[in-house]
TORMARZA-615801 format. One record per residue (C-alpha): residue number from 1; x negated, y negated, z. Coordinates in steps of 0.001 Angstrom, whole numbers. Example, Ala and Ser with C-alpha at 12.3 -4.5 7.8 and 13.67 -1.06 7.14 Angstrom:
REM TORMARZA-615801
<node num="1" x="-12300" y="4500" z="7800"/>
<node num="2" x="-13670" y="1060" z="7140"/>
REM end
This chain:
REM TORMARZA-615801
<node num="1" x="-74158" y="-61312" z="-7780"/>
<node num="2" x="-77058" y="-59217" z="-9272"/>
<node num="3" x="-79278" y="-60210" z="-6454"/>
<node num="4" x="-76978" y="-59060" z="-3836"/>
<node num="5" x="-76158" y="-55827" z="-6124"/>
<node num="6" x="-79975" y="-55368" z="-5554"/>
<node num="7" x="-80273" y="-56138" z="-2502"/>
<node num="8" x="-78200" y="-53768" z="-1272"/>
<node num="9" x="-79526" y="-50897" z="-3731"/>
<node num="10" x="-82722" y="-51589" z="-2455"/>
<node num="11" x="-81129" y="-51653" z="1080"/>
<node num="12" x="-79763" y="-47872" z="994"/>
<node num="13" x="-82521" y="-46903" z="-673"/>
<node num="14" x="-84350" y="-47873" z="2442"/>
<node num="15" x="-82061" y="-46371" z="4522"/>
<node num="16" x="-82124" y="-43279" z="2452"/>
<node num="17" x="-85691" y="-42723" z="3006"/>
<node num="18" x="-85677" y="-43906" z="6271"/>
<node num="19" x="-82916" y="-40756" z="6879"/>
<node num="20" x="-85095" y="-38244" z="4862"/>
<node num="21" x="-88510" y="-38817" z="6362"/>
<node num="22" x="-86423" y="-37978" z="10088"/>
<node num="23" x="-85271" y="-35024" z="8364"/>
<node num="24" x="-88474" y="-33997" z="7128"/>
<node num="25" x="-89675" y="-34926" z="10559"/>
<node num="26" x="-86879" y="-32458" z="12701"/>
<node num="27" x="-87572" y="-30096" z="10097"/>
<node num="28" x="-91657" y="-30010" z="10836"/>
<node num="29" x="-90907" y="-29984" z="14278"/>
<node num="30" x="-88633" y="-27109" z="13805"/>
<node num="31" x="-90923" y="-25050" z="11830"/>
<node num="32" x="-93723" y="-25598" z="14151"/>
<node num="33" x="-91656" y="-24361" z="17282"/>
<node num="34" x="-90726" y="-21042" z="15525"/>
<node num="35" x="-94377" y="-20774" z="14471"/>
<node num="36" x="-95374" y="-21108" z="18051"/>
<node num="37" x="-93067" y="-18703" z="19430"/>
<node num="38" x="-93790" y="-16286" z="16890"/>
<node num="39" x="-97664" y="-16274" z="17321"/>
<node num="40" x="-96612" y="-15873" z="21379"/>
<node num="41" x="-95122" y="-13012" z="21039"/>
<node num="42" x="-96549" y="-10737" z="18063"/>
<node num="43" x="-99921" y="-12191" z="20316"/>
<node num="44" x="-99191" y="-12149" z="23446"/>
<node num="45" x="-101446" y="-9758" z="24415"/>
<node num="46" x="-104321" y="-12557" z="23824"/>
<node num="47" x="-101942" y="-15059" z="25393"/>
<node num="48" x="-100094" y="-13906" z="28146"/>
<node num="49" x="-103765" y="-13030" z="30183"/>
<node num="50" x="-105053" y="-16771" z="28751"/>
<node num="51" x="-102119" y="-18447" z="30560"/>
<node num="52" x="-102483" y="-16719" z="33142"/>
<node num="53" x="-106157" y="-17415" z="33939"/>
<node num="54" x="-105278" y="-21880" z="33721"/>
<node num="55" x="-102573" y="-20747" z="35963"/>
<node num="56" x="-104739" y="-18843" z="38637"/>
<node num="57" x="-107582" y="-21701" z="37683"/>
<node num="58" x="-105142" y="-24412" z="38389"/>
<node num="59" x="-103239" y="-23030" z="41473"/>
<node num="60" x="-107205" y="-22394" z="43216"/>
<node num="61" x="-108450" y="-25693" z="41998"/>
<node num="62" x="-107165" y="-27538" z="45037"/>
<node num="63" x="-109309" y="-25306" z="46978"/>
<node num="64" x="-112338" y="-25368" z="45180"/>
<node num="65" x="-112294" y="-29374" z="45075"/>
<node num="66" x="-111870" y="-29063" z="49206"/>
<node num="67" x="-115334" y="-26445" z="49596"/>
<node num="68" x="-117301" y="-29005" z="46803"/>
<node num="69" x="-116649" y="-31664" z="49245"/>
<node num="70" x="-118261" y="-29878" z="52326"/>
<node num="71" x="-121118" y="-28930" z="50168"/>
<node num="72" x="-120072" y="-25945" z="48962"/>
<node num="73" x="-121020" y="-25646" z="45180"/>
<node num="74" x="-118011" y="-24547" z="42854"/>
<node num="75" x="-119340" y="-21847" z="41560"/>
<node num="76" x="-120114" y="-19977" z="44430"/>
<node num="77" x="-116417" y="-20953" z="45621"/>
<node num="78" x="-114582" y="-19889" z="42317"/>
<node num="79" x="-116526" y="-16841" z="42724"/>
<node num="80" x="-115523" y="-16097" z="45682"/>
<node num="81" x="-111912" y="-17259" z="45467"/>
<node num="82" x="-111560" y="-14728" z="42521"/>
<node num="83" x="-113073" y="-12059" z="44284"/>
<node num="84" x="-110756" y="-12650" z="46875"/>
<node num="85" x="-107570" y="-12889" z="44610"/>
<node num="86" x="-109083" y="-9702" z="42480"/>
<node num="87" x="-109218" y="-8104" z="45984"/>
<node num="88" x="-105804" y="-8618" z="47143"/>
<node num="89" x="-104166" y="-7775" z="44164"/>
<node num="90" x="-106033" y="-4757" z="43735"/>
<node num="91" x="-105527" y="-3768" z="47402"/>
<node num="92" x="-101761" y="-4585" z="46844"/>
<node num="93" x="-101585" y="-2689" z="44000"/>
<node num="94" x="-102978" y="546" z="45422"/>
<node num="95" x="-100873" y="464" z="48479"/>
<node num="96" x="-97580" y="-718" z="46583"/>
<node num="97" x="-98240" y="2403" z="44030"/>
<node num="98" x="-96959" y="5614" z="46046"/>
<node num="99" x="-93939" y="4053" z="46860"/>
<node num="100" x="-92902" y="2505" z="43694"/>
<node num="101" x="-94145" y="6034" z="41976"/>
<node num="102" x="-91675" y="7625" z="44813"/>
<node num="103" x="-88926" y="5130" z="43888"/>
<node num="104" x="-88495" y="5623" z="40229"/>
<node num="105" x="-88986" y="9214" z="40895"/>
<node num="106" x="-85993" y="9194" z="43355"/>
<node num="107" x="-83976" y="6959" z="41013"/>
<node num="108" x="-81349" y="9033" z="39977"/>
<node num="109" x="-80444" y="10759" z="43216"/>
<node num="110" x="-80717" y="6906" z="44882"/>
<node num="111" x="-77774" y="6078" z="42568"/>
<node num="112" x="-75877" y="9259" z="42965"/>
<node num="113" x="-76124" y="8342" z="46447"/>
<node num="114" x="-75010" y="4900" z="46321"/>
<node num="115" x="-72263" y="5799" z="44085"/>
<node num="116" x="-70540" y="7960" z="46971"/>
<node num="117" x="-70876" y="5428" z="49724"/>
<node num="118" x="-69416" y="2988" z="47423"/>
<node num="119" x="-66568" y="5460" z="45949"/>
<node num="120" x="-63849" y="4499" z="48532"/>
<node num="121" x="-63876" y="986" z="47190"/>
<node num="122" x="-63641" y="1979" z="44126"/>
<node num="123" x="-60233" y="4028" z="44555"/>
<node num="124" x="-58301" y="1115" z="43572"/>
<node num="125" x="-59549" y="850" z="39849"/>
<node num="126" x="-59485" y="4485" z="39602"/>
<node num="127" x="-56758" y="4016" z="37147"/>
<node num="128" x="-58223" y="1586" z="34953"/>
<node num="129" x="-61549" y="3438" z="34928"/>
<node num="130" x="-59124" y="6131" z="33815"/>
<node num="131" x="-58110" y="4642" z="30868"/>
<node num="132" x="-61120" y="3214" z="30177"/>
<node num="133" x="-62294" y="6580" z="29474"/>
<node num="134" x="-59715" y="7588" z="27733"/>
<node num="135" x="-60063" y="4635" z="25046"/>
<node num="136" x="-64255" y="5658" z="24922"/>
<node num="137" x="-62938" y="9615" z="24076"/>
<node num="138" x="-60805" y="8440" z="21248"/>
<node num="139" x="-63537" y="6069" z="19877"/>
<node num="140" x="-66467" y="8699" z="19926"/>
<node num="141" x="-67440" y="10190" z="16641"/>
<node num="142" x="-67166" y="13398" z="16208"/>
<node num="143" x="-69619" y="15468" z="14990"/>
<node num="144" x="-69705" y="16383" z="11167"/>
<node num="145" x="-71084" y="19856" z="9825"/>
<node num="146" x="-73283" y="19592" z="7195"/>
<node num="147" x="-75111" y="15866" z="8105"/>
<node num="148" x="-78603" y="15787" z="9900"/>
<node num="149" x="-79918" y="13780" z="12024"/>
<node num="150" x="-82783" y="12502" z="12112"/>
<node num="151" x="-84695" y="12390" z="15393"/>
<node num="152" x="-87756" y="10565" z="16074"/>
<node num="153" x="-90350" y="11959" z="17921"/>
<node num="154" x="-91084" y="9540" z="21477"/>
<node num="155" x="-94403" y="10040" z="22993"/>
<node num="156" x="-94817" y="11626" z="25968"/>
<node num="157" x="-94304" y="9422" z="29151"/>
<node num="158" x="-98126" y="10340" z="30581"/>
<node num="159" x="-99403" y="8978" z="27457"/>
<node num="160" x="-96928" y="5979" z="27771"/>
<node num="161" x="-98058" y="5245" z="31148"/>
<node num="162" x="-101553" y="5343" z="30454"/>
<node num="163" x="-101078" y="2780" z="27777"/>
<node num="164" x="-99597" y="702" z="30276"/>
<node num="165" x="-102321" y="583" z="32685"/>
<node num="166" x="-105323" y="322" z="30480"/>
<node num="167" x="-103490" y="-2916" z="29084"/>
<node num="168" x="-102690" y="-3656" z="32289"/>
<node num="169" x="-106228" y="-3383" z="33890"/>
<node num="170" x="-107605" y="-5048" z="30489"/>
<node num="171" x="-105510" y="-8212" z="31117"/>
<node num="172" x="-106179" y="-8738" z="34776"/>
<node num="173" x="-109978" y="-8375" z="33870"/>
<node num="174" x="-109755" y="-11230" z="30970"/>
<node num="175" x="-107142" y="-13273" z="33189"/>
<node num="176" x="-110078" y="-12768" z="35931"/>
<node num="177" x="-112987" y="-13596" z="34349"/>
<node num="178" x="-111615" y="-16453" z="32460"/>
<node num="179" x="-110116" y="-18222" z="35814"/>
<node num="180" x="-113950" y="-17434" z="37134"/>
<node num="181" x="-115269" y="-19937" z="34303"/>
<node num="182" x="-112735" y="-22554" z="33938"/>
<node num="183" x="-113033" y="-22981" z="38156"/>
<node num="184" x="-117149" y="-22779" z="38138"/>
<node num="185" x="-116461" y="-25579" z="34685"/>
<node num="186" x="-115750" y="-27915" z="37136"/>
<node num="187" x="-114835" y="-31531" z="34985"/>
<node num="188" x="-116791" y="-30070" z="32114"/>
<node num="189" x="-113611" y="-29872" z="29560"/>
<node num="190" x="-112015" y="-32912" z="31248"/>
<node num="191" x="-115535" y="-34771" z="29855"/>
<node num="192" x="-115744" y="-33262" z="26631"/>
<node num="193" x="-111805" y="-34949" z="26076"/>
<node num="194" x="-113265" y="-38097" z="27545"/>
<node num="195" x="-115603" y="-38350" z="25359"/>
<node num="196" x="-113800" y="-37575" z="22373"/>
<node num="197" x="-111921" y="-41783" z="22854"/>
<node num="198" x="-114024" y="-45095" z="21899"/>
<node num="199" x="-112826" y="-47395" z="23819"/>
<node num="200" x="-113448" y="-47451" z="27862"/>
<node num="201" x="-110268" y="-48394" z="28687"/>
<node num="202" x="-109173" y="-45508" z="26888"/>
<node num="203" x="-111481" y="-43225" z="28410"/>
<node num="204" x="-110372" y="-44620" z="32028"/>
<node num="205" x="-106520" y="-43779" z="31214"/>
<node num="206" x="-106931" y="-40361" z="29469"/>
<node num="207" x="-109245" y="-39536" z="32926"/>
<node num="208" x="-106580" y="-40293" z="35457"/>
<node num="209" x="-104057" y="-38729" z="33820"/>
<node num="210" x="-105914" y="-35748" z="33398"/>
<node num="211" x="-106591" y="-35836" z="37171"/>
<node num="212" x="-102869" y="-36862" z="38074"/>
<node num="213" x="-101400" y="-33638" z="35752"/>
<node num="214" x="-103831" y="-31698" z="36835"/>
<node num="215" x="-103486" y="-32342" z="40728"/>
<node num="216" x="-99417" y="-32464" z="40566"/>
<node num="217" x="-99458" y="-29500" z="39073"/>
<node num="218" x="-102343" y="-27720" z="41042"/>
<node num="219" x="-101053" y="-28968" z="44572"/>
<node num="220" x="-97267" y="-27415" z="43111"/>
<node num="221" x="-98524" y="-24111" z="41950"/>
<node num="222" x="-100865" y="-23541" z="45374"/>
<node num="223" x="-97588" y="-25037" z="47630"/>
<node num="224" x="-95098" y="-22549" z="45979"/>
<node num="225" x="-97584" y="-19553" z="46167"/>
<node num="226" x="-97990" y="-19995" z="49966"/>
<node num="227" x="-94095" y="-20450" z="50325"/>
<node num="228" x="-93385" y="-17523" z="48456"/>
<node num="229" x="-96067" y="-15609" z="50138"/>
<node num="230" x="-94755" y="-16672" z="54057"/>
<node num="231" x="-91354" y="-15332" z="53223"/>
<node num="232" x="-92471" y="-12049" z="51804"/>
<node num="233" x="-94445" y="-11750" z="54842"/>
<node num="234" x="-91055" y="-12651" z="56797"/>
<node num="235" x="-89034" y="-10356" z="54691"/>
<node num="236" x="-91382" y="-7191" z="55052"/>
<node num="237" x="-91933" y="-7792" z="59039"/>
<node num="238" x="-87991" y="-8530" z="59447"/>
<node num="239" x="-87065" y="-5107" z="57931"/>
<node num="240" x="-89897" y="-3484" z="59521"/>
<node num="241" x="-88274" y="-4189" z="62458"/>
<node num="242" x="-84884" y="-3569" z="61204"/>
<node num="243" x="-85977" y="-213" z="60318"/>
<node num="244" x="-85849" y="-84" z="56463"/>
<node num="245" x="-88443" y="2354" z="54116"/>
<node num="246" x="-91013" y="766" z="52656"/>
<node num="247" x="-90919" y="-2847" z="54168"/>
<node num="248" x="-94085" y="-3872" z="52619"/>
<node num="249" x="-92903" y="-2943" z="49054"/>
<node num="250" x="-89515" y="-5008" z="49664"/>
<node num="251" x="-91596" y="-8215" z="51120"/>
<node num="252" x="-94056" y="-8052" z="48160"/>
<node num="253" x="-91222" y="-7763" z="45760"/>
<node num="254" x="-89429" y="-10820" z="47552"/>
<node num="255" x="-92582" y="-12953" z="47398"/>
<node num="256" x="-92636" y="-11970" z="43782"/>
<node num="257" x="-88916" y="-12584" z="42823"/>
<node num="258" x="-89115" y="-15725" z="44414"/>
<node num="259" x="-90803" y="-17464" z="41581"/>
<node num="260" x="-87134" y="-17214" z="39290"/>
<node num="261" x="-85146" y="-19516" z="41414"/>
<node num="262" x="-81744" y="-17982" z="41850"/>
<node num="263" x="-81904" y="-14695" z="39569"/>
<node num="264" x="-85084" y="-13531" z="41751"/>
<node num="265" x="-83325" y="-13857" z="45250"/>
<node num="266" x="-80528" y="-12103" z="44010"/>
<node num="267" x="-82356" y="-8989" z="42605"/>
<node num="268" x="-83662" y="-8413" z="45943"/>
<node num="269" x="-80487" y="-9157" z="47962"/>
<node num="270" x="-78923" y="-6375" z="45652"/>
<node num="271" x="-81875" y="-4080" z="45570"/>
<node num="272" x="-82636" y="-3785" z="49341"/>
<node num="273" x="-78491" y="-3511" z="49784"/>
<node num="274" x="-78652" y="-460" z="47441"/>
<node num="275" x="-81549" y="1165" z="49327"/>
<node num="276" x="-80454" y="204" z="52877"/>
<node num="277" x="-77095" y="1857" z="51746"/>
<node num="278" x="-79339" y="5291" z="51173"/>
<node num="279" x="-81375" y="4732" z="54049"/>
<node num="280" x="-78935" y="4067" z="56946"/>
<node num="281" x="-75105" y="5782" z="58079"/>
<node num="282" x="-73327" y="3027" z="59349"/>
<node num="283" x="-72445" y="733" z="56582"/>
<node num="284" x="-72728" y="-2526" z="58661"/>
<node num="285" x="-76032" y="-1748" z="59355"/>
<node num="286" x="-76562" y="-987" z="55893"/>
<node num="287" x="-75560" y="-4832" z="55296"/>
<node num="288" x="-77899" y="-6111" z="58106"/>
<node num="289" x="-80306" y="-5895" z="55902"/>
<node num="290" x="-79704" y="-7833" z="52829"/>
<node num="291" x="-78095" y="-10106" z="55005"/>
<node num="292" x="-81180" y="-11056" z="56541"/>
<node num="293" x="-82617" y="-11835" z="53265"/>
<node num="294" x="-80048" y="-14069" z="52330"/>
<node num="295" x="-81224" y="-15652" z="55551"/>
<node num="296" x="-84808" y="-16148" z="54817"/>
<node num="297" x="-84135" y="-17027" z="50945"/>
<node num="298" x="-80958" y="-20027" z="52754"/>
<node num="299" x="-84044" y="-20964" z="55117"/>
<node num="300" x="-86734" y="-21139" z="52540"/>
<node num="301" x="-84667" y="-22683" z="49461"/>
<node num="302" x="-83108" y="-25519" z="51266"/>
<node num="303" x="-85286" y="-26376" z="54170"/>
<node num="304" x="-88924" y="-25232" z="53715"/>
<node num="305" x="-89625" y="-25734" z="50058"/>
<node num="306" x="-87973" y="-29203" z="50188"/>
<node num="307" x="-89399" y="-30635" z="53130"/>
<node num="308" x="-93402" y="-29325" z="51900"/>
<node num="309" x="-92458" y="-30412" z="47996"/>
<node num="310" x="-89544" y="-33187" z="48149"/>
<node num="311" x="-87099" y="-32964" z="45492"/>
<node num="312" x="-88975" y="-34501" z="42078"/>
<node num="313" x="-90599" y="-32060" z="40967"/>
<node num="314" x="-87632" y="-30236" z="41322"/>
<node num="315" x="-85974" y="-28602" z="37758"/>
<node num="316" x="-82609" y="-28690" z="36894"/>
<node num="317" x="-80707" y="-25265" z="36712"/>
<node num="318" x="-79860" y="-24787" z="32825"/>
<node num="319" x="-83213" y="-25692" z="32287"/>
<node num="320" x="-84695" y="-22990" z="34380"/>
<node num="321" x="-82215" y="-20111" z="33125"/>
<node num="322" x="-83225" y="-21071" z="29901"/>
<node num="323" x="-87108" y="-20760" z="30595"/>
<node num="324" x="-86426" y="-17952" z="32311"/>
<node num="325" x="-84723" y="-16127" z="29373"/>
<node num="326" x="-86876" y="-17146" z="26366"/>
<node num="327" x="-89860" y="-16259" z="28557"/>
<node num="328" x="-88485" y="-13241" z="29602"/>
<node num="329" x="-87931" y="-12300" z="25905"/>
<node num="330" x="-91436" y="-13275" z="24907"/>
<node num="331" x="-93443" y="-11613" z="28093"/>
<node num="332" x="-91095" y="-9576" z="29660"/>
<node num="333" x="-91452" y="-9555" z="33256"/>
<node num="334" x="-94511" y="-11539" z="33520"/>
<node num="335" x="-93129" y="-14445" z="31691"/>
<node num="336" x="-90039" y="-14380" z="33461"/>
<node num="337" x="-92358" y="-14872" z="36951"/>
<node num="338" x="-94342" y="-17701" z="34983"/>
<node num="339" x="-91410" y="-19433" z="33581"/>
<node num="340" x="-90957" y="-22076" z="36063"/>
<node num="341" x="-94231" y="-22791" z="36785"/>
<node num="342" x="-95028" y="-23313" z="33292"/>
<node num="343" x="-91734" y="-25583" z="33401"/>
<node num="344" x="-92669" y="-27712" z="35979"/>
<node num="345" x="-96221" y="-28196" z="34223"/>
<node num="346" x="-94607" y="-29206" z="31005"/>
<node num="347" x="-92428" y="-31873" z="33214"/>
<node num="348" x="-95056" y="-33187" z="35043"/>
<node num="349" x="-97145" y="-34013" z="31782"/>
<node num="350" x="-94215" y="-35356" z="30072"/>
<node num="351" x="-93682" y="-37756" z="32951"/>
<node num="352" x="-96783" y="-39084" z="32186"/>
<node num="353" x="-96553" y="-40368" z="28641"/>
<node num="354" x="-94046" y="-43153" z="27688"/>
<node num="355" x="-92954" y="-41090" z="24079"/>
<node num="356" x="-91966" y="-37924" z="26373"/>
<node num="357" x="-90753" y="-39358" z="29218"/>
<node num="358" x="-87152" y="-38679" z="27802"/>
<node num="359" x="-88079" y="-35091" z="27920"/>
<node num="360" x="-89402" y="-34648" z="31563"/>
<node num="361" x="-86220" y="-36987" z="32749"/>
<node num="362" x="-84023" y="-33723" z="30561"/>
<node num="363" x="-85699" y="-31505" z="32705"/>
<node num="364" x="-85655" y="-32952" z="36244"/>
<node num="365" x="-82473" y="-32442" z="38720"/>
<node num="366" x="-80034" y="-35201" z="39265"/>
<node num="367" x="-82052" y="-36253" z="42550"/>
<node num="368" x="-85111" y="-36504" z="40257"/>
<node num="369" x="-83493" y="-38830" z="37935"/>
<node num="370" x="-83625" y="-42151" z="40370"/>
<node num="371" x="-87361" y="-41473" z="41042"/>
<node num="372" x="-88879" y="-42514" z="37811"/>
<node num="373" x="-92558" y="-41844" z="37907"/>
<node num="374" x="-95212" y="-44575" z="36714"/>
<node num="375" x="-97200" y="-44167" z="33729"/>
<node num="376" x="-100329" y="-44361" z="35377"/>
<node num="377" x="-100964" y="-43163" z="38964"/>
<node num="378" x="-103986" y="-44192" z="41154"/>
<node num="379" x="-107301" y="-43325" z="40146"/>
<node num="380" x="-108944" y="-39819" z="39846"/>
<node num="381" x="-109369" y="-37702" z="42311"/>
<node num="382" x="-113256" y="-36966" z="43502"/>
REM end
């Protein structure tokens, strides 16, 4: 009897450890992700122009690998791939800047505007705006003689806006110049990790997958940009034509949007109804508008991008809102456009190793479940 007492003494004692080194484990793990997140956004200045630099790097690597097999070496190509890219987005920029000045200028009046051609749907819930109002007057405080207020001093918007742009133009430069060195690298950091593993078999396995992440993710990032770049060239020349101010603006900002999947087609839809509500009398005309971009995001979303990509690197939809938001809350606008990107590049490594497999099978769609990807792909690519 003794010998079973210890037994099983020394058998939940086992277990007891066993369940406190997983908690210590979760609790690590924990730690470390709100470290992480923390030193992303009180740093993100550093960060946010780091990522993307691997994300410019990795979305013109496919090309650079095509010019270093004509002869062409890769640091002549990088350089001139990132001239090109700083050239466009500069040229974009400039063009893009009097009407988006005009636009927030014209804000209010847009929305007064909008407000009155919407008003006679808005007649029936006159009432319970009424009331509505009513409630907000009886909840307001009123003011008090006697207590101050304290008021604190904003700076002026000039300044603001300068502020902006110089850490704008600051992190383009560093994103830039960084994407000029890891392209011109070449397989320079994918040696140094090669050479950091003893045995050759090792080496062999770290080196394809290394080539497989890196080309997945590559030939997905270049794919989506030239998607997302043919229908903002369709959406600008379609309401060209259609007649709508500023059709350049609306097909950059479609190309743009269409990185958030869902929330970014929607944006525009409602933007470009607001402003085609301004722009033109006739209210079904008006609607011709974002109508046609409902069009071109139908066309795009569920025959172009699946046809070019197929459907397993495709991301399941809580996943992506979730990405969206946290990145969103870290990087503002920028991180919401980089969210899915970055998503898909944390799937496609994860698919890769046996220990996170679990997680890139979380994040994959239900069509993506019943293609389970192998371990180890064929070999590099030259």
């Amino acid at each position: 009897m003794e010998g079973q007492s210890d037994a099983s003494e020394a058998g939940w004692a086992g277990r007891t450890a066993l369940v406190d080194a997983r908690l210590v484990h979760f609790a690590l793990i924990g730690i470390f992700i709100l470290s992480f997140a923390s030193a992303l956004y009180f740093a993100r200045d550093f960060f946010m122009p780091v990522v993307l630099a691997f994300l410019l790097a990795l979305t013109l690597s496919p090309v650079v690998r095509f010019m270093a097999k004509r002869g062409i070496p890769a640091a002549l190509s990088a350089t001139l791939l990132v001239l090109v890219a700083f050239a466009a987005i500069g040229s974009t920029g400039y063009l893009l800047s009097a009407p988006v000045v005009q636009l927030i200028s014209d804000a209010p009046s847009i929305g007064r505007q909008v407000t009155e051609k919407l008003s006679e749907f808005r007649r029936p819930f006159q009432h319970l705006l009424g009331v509505f109002q009513q409630v907000e007057q009886l909840t307001e405080v009123v003011d008090q003689p006697g207590v101050n207020r304290v008021v604190v001093a904003q700076p002026a918007i000039v300044s603001q806006a300068a502020g902006t742009l110089a850490s704008a133009a600051t992190s383009l430069a560093i994103m830039f110049v960084l994407s000029l060195f890891l392209l011109a690298s070449g397989t320079m950091f994918y040696e140094k990790i090669v050479q950091s593993f003893a045995k050759l078999s090792e080496k062999k396995r770290a080196l394809r997958i290394m080539y497989d992440v890196e080309r997945e993710i590559s030939r997905y990032l270049l794919t989506i940009a030239l998607i997302n770049s043919g229908l903002g060239l369709a959406v600008g020349l379609g309401l060209w034509v259609i007649g709508m101010p500023n059709p350049l603006l609306w097909g950059v900002a479609a190309g743009l949007l269409n990185f958030l999947p869902y929330v970014g087609a929607t944006l525009t839809i409602l933007t470009v109804a607001a402003m085609a509500l301004v722009s033109f009398d006739s209210m079904s005309y008006a609607l011709l508008a974002p109508a046609y971009i409902m069009l071109c995001d139908i066309i795009e979303g569920q025959v172009v991008t699946p046809f070019v990509l197929g459907r397993r690197l495709e991301i399941n939809a809580v996943a992506i809102f979730i990405a969206v938001a946290f990145w969103s809350w870290l990087w503002g606008f920028v991180g919401a456009l980089i969210a899915v990107p970055l998503l898909v590049a944390v799937k496609v490594f994860c698919d890769h190793f046996e220990s996170l497999h679990h997680v890139g099978n979380f994040l994959s769609a239900q069509q993506a479940i019943e293609e389970p990807q192998p371990a180890e792909a064929e070999g590099p690519a030259s």
